[in-house]
N, CA, C, O and CB atoms as a CASP TS submission, in Angstrom:
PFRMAT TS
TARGET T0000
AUTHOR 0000-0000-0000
METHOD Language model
MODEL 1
PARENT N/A
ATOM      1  N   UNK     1     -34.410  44.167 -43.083  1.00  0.00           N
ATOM      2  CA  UNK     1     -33.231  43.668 -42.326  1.00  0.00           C
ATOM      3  C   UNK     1     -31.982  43.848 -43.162  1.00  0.00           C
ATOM      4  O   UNK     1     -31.702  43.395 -44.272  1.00  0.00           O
ATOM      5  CB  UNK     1     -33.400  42.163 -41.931  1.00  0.00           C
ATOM      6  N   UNK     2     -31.400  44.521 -42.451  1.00  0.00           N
ATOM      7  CA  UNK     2     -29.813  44.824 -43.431  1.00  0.00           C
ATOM      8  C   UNK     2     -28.652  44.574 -43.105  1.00  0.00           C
ATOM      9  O   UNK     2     -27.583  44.933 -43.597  1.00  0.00           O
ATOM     10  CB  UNK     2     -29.455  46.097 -43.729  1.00  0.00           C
ATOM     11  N   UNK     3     -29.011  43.634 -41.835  1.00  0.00           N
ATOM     12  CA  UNK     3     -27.562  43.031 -41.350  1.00  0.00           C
ATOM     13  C   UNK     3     -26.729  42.173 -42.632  1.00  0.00           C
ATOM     14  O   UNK     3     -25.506  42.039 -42.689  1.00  0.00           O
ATOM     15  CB  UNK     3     -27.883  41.833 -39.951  1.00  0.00           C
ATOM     16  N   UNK     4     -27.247  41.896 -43.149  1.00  0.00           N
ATOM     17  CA  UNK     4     -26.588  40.903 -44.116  1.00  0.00           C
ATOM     18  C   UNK     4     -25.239  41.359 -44.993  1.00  0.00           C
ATOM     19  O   UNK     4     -24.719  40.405 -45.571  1.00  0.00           O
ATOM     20  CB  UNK     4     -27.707  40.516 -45.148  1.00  0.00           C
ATOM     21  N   UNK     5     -24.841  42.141 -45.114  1.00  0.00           N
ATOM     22  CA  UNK     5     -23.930  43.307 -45.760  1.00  0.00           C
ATOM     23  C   UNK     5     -22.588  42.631 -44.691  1.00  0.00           C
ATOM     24  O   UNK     5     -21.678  41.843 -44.948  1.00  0.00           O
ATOM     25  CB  UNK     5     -24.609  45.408 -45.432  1.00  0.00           C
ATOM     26  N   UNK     6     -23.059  43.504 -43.165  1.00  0.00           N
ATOM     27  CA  UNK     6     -22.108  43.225 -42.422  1.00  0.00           C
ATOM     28  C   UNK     6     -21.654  41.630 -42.317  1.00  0.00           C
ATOM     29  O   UNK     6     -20.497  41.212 -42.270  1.00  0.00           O
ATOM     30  CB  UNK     6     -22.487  43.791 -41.248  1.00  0.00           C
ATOM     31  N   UNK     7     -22.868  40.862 -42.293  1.00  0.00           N
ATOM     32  CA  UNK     7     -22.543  39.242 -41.937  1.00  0.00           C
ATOM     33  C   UNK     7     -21.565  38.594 -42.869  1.00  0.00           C
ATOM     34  O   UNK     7     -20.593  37.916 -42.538  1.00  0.00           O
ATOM     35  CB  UNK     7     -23.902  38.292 -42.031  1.00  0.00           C
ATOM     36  N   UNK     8     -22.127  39.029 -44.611  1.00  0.00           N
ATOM     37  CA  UNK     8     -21.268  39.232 -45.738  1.00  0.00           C
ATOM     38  C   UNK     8     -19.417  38.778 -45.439  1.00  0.00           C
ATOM     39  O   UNK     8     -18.544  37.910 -45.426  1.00  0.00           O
ATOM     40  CB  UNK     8     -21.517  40.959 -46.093  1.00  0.00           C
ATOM     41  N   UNK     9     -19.832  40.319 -45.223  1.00  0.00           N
ATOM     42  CA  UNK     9     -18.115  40.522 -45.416  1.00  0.00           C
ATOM     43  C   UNK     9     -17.327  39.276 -43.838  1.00  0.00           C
ATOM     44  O   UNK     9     -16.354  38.521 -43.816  1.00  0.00           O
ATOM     45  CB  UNK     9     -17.613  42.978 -45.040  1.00  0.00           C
ATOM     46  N   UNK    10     -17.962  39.502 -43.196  1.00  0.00           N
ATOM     47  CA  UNK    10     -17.348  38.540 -41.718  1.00  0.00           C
ATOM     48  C   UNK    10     -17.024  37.280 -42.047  1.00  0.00           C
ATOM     49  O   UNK    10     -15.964  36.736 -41.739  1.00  0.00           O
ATOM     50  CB  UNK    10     -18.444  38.277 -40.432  1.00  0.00           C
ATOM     51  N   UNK    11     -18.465  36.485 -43.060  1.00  0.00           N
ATOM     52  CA  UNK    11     -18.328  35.609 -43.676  1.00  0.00           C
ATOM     53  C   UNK    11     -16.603  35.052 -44.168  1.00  0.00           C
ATOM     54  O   UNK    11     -15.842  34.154 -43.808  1.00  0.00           O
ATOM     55  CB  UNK    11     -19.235  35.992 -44.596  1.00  0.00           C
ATOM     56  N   UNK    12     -16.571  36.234 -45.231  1.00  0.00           N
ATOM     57  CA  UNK    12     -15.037  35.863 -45.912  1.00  0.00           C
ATOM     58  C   UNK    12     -14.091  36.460 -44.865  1.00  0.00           C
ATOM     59  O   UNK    12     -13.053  36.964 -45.296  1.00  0.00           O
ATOM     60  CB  UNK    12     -14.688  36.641 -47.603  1.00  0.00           C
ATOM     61  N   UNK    13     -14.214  36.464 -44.140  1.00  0.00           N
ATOM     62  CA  UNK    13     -13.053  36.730 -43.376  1.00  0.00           C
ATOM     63  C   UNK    13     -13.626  36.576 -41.821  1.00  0.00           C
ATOM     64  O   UNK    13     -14.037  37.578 -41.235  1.00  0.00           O
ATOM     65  CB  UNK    13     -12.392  38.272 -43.767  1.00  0.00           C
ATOM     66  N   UNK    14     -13.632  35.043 -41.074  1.00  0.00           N
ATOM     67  CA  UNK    14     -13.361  34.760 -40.182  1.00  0.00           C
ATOM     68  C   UNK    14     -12.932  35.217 -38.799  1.00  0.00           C
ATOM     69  O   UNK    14     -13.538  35.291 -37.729  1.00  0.00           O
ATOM     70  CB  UNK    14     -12.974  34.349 -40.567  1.00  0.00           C
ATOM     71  N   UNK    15     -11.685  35.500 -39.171  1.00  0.00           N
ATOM     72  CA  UNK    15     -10.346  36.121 -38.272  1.00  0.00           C
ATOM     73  C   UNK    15     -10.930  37.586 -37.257  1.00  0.00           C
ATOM     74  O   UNK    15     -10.661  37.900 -36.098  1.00  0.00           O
ATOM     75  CB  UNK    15      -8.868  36.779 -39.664  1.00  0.00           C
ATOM     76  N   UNK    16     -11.801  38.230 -38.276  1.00  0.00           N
ATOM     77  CA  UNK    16     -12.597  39.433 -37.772  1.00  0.00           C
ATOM     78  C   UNK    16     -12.048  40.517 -38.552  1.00  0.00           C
ATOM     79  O   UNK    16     -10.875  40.502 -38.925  1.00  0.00           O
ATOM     80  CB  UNK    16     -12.482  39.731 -36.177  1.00  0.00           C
ATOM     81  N   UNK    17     -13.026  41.666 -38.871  1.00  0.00           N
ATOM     82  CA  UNK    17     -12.604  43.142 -39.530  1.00  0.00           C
ATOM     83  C   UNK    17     -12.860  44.019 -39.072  1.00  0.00           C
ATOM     84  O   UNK    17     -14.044  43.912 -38.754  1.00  0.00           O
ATOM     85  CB  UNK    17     -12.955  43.521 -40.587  1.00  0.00           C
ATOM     86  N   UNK    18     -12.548  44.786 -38.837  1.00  0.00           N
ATOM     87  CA  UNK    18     -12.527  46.628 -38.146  1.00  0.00           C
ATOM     88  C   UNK    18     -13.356  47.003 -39.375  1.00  0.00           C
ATOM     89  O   UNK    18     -13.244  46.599 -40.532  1.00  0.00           O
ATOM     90  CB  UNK    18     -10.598  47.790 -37.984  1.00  0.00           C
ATOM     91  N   UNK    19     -14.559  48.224 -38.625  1.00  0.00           N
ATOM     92  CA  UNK    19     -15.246  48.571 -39.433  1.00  0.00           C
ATOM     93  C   UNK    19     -14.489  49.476 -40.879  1.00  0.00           C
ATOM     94  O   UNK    19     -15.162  49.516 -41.909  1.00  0.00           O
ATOM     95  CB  UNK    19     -16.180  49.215 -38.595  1.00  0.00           C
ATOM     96  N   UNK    20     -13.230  50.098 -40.865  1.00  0.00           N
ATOM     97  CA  UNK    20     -13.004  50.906 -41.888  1.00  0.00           C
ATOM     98  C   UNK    20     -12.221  49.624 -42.958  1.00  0.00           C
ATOM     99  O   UNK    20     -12.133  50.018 -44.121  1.00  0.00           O
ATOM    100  CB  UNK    20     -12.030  52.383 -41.352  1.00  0.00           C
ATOM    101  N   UNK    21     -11.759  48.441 -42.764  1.00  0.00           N
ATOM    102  CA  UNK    21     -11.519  47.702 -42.806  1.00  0.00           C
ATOM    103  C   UNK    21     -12.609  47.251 -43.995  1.00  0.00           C
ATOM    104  O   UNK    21     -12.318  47.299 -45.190  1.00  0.00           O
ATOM    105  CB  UNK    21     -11.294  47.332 -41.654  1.00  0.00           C
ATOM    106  N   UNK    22     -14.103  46.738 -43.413  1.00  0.00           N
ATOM    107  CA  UNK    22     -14.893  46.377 -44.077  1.00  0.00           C
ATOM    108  C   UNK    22     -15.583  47.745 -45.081  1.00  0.00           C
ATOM    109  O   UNK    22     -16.241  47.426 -46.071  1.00  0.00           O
ATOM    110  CB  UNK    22     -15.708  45.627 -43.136  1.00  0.00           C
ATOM    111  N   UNK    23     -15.452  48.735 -44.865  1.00  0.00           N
ATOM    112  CA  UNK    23     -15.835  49.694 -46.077  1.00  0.00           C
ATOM    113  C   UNK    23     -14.555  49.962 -47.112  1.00  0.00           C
ATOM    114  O   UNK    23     -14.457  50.709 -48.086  1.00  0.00           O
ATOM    115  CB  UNK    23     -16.355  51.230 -45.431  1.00  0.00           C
ATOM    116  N   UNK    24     -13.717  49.137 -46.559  1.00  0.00           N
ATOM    117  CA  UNK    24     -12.333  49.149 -47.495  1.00  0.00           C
ATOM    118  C   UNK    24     -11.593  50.408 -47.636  1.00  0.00           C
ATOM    119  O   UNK    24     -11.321  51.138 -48.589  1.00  0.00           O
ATOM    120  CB  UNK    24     -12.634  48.766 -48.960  1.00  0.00           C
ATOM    121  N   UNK    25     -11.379  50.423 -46.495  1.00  0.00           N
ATOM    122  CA  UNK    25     -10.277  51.708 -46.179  1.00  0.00           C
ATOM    123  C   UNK    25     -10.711  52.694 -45.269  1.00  0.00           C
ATOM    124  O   UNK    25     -11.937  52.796 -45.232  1.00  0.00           O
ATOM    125  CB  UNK    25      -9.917  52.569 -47.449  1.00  0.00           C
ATOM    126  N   UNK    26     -10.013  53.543 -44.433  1.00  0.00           N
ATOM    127  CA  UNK    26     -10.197  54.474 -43.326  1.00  0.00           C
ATOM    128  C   UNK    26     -10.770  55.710 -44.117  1.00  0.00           C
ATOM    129  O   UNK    26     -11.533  56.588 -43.714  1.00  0.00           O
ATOM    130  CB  UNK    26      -8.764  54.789 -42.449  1.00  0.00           C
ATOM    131  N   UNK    27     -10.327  55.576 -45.067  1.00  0.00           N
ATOM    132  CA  UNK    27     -11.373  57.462 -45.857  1.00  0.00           C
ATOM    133  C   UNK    27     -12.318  57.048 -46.397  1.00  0.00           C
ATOM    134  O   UNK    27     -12.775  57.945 -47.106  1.00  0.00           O
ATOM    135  CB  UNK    27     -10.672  58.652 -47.305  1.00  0.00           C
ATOM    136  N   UNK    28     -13.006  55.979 -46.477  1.00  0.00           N
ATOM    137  CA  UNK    28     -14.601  55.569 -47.121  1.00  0.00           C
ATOM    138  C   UNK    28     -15.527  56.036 -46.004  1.00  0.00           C
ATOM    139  O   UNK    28     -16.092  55.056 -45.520  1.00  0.00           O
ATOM    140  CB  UNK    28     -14.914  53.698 -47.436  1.00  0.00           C
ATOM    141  N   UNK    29     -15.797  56.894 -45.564  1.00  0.00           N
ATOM    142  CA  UNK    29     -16.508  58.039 -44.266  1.00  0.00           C
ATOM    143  C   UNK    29     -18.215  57.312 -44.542  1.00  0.00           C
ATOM    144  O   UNK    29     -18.898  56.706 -43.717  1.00  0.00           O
ATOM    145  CB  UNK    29     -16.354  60.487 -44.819  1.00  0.00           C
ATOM    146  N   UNK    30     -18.665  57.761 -46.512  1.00  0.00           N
ATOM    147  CA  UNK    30     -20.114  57.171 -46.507  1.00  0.00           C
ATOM    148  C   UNK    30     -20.158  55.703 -46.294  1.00  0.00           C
ATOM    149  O   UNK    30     -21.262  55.327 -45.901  1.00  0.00           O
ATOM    150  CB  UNK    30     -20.844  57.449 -47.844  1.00  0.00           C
ATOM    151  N   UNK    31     -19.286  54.779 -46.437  1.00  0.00           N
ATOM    152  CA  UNK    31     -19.715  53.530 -46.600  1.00  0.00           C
ATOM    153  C   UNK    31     -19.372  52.986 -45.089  1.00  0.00           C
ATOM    154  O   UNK    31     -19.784  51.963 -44.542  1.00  0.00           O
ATOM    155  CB  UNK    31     -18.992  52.769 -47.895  1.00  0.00           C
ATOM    156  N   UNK    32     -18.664  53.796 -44.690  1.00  0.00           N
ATOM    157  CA  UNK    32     -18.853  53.390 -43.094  1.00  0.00           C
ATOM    158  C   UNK    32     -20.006  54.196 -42.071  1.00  0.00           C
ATOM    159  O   UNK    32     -19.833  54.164 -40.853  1.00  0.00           O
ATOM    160  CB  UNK    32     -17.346  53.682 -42.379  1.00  0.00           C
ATOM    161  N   UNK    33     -20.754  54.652 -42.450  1.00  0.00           N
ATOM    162  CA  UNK    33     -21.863  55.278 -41.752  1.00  0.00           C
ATOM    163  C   UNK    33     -22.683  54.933 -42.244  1.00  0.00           C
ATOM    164  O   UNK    33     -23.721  55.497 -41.896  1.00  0.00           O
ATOM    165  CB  UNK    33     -22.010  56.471 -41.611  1.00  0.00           C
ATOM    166  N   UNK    34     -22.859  53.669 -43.506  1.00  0.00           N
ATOM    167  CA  UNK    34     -23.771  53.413 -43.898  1.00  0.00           C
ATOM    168  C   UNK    34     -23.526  51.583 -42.822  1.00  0.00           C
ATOM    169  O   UNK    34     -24.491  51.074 -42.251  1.00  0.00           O
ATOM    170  CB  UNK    34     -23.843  53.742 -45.712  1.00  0.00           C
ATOM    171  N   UNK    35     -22.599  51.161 -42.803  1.00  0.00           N
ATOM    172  CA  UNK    35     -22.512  49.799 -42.102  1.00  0.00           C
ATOM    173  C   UNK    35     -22.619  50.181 -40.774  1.00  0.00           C
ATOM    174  O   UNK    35     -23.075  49.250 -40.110  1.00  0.00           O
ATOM    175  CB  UNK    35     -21.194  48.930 -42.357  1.00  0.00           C
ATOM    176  N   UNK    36     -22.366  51.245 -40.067  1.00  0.00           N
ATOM    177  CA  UNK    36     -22.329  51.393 -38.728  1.00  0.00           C
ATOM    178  C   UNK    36     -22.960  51.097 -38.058  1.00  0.00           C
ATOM    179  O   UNK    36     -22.611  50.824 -36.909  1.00  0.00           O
ATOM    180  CB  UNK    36     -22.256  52.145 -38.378  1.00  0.00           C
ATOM    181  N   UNK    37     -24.335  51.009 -38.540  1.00  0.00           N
ATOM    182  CA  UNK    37     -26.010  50.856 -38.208  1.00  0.00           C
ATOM    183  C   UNK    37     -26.391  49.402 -37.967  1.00  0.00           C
ATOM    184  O   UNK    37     -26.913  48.858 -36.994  1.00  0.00           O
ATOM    185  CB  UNK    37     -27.014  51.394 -39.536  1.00  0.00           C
ATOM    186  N   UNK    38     -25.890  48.841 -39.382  1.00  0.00           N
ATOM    187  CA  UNK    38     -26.215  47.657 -39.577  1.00  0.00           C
ATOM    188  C   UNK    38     -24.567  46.677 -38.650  1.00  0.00           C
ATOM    189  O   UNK    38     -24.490  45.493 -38.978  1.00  0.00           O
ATOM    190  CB  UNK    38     -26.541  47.526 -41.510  1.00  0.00           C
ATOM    191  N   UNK    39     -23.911  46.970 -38.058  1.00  0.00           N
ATOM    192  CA  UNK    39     -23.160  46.729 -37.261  1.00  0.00           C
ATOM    193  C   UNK    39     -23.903  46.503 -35.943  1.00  0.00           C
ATOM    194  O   UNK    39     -24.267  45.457 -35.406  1.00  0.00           O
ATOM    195  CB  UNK    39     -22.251  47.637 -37.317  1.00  0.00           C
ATOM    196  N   UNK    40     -24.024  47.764 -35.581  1.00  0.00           N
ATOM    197  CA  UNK    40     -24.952  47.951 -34.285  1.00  0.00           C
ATOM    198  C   UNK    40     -25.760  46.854 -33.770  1.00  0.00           C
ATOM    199  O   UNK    40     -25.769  46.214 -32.718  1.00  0.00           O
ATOM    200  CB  UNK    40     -25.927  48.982 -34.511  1.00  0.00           C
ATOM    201  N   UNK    41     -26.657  46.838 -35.202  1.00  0.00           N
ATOM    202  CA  UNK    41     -27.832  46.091 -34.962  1.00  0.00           C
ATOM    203  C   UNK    41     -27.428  44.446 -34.678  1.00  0.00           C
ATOM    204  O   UNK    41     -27.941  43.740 -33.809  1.00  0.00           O
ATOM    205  CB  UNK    41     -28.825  46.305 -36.281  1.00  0.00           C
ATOM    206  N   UNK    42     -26.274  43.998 -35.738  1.00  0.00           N
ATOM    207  CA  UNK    42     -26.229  42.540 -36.011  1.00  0.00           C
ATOM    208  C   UNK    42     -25.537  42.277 -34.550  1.00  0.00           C
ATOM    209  O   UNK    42     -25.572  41.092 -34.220  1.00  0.00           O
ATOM    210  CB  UNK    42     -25.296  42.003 -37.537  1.00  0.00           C
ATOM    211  N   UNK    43     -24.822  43.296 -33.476  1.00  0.00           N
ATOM    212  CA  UNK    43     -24.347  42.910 -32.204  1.00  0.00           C
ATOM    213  C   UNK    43     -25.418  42.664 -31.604  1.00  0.00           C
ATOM    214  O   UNK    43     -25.499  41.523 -31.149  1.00  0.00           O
ATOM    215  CB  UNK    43     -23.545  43.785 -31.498  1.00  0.00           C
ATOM    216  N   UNK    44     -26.497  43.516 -31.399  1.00  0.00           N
ATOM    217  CA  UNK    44     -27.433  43.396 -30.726  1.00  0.00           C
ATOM    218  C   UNK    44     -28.055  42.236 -30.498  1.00  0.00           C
ATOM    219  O   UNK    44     -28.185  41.626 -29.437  1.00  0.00           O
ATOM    220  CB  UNK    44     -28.068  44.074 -31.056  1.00  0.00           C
ATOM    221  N   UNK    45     -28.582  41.871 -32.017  1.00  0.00           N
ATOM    222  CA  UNK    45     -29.040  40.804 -32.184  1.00  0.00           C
ATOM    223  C   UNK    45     -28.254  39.409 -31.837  1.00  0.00           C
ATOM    224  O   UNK    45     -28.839  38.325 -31.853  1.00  0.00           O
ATOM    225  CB  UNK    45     -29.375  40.937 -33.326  1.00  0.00           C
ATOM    226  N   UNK    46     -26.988  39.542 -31.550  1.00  0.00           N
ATOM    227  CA  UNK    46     -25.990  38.695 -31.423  1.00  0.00           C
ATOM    228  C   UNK    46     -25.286  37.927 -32.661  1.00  0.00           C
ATOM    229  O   UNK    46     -24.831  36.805 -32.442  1.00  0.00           O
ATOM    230  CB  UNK    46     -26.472  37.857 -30.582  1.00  0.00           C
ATOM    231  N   UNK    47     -25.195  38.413 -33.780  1.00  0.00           N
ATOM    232  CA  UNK    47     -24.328  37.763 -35.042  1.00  0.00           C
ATOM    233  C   UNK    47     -23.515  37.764 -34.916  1.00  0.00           C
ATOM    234  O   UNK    47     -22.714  37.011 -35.469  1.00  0.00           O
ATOM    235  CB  UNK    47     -24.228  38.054 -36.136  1.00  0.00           C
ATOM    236  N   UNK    48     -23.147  39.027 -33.723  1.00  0.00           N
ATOM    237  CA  UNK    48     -21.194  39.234 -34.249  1.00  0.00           C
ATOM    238  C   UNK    48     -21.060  39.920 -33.090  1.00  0.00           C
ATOM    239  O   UNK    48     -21.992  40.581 -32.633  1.00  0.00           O
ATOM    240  CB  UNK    48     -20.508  40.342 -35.939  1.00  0.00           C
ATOM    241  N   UNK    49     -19.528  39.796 -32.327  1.00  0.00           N
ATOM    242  CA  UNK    49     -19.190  40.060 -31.416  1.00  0.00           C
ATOM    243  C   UNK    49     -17.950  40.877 -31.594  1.00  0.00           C
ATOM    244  O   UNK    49     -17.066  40.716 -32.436  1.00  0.00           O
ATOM    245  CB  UNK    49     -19.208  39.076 -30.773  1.00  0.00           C
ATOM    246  N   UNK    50     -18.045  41.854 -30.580  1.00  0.00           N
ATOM    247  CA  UNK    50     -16.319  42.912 -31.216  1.00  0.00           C
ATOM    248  C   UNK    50     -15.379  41.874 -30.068  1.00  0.00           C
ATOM    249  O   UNK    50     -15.718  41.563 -28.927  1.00  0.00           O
ATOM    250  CB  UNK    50     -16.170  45.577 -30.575  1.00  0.00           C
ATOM    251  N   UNK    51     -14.481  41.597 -30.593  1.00  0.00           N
ATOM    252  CA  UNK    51     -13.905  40.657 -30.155  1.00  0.00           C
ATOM    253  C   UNK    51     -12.166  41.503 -29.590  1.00  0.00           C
ATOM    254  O   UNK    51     -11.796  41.263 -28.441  1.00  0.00           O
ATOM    255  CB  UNK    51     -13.993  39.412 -31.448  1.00  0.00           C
ATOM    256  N   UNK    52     -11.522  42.170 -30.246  1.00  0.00           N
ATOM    257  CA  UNK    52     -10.390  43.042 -29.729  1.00  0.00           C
ATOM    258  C   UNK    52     -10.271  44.064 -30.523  1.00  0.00           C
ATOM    259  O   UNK    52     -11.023  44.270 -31.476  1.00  0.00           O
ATOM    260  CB  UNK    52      -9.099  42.426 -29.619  1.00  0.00           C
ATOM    261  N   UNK    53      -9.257  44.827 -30.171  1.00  0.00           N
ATOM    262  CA  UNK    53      -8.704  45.976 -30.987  1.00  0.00           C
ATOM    263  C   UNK    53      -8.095  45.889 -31.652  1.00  0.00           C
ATOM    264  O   UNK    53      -7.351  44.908 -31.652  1.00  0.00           O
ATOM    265  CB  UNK    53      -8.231  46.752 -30.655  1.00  0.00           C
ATOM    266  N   UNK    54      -7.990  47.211 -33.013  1.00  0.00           N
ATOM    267  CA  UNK    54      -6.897  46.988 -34.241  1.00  0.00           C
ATOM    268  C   UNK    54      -6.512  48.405 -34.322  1.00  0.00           C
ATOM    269  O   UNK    54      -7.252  49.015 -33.550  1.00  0.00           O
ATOM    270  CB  UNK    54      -7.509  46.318 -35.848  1.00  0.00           C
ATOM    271  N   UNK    55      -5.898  49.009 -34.758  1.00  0.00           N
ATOM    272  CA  UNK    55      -5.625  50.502 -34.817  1.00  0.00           C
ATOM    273  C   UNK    55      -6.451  51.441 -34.451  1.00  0.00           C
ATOM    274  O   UNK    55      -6.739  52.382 -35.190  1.00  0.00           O
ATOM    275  CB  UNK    55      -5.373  50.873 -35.917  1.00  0.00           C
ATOM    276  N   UNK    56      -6.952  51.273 -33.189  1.00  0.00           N
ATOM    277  CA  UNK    56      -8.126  51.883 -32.769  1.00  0.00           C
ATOM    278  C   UNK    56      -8.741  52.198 -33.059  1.00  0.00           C
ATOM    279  O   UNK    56      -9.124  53.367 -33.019  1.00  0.00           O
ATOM    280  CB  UNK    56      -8.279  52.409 -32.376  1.00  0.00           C
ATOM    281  N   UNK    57      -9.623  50.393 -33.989  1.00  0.00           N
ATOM    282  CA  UNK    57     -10.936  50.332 -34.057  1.00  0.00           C
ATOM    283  C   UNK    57     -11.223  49.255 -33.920  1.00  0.00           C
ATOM    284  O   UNK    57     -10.414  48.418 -34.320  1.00  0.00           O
ATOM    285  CB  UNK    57     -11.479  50.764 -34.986  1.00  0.00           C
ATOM    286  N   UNK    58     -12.381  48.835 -33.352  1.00  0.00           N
ATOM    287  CA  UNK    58     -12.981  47.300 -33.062  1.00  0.00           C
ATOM    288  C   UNK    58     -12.995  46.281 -34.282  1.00  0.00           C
ATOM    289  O   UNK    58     -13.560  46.368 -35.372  1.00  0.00           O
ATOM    290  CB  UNK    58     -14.577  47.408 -32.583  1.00  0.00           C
ATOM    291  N   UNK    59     -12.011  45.068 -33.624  1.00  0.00           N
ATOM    292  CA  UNK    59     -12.333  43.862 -34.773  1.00  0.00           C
ATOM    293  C   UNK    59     -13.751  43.200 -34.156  1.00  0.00           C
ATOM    294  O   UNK    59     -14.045  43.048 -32.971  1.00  0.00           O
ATOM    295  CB  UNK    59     -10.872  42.470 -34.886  1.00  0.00           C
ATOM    296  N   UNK    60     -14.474  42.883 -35.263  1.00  0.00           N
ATOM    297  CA  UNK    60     -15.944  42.358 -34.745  1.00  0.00           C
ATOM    298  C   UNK    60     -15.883  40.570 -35.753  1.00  0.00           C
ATOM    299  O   UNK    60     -15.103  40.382 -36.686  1.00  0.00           O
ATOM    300  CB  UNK    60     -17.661  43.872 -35.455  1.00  0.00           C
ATOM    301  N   UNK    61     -16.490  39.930 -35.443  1.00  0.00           N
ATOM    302  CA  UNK    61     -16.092  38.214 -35.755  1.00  0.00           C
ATOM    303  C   UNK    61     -17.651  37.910 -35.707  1.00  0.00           C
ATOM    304  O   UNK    61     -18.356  38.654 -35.025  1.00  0.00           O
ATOM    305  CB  UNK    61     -14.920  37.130 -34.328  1.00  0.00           C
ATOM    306  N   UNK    62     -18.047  37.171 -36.193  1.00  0.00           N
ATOM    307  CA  UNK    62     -19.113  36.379 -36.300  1.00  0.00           C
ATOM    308  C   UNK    62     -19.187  35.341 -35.066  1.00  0.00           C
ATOM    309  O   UNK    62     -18.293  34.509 -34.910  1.00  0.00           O
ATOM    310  CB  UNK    62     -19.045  35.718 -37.639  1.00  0.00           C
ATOM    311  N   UNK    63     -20.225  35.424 -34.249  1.00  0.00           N
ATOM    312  CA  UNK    63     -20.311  34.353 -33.425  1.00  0.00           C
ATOM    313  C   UNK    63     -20.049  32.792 -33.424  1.00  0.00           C
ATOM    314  O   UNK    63     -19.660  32.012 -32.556  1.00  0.00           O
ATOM    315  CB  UNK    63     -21.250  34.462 -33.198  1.00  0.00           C
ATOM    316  N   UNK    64     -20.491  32.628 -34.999  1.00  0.00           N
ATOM    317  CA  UNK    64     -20.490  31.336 -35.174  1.00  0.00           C
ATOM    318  C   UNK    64     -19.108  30.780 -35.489  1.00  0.00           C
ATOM    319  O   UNK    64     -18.797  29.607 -35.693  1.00  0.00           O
ATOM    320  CB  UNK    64     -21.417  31.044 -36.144  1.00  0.00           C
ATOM    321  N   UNK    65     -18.107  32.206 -35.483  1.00  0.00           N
ATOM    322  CA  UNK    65     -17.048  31.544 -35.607  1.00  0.00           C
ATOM    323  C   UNK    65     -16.442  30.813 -34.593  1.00  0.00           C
ATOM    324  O   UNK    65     -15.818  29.753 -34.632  1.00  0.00           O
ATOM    325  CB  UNK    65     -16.331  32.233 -36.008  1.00  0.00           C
ATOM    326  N   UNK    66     -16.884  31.958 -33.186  1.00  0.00           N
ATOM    327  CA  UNK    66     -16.463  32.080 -31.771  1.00  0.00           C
ATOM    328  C   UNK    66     -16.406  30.885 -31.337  1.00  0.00           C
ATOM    329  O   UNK    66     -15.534  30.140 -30.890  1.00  0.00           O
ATOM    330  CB  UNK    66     -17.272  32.856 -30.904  1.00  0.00           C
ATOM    331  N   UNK    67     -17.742  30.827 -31.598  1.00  0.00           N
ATOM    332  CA  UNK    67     -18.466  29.033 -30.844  1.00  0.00           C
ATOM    333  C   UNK    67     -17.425  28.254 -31.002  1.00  0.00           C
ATOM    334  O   UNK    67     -16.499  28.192 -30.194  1.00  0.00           O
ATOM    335  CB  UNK    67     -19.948  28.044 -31.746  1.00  0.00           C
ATOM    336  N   UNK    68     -17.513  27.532 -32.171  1.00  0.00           N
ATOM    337  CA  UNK    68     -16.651  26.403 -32.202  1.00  0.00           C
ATOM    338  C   UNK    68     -15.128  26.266 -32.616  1.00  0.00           C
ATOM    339  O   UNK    68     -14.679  25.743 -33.636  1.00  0.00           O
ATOM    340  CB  UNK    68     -17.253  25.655 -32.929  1.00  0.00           C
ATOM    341  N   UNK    69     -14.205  27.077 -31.203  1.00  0.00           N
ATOM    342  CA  UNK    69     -13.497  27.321 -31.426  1.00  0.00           C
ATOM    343  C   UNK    69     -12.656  26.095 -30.230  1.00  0.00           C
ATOM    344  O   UNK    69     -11.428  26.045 -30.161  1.00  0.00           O
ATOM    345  CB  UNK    69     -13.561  28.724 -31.574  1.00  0.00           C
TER
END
């Protein structure tokens, strides 16, 4: 299970992050095809929800933030 990477970073930051965002910057190409997956999956599973847009790319948030809002 390798969601944890993605949950990670959501963790410290609440508010929500765009995936190039969380590989720390738009030209990190491997480290975002390496989270992409584990993105995928943690929606699926329901951890994290893409919640709106940012420079056309999805901010994604942790559910548990959602909830108790």
């Amino acid at each position: 299970m390798e969601v944890n990477k993605v949950i990670k970073f959501l963790e410290k930051n609440p508010l929500g992050m765009t995936l190039p965002e969380m590989a720390g910057g738009t030209r990190q190409i491997k480290k975002m095809r390496m989270l992409r997956p584990q993105l995928a999956q943690a929606v699926r599973e329901g951890l994290i929800m893409p919640v709106s847009q940012r420079s056309g790319h999805t901010v994604y948030r942790l559910v548990k933030y959602l909830a108790n809002r």
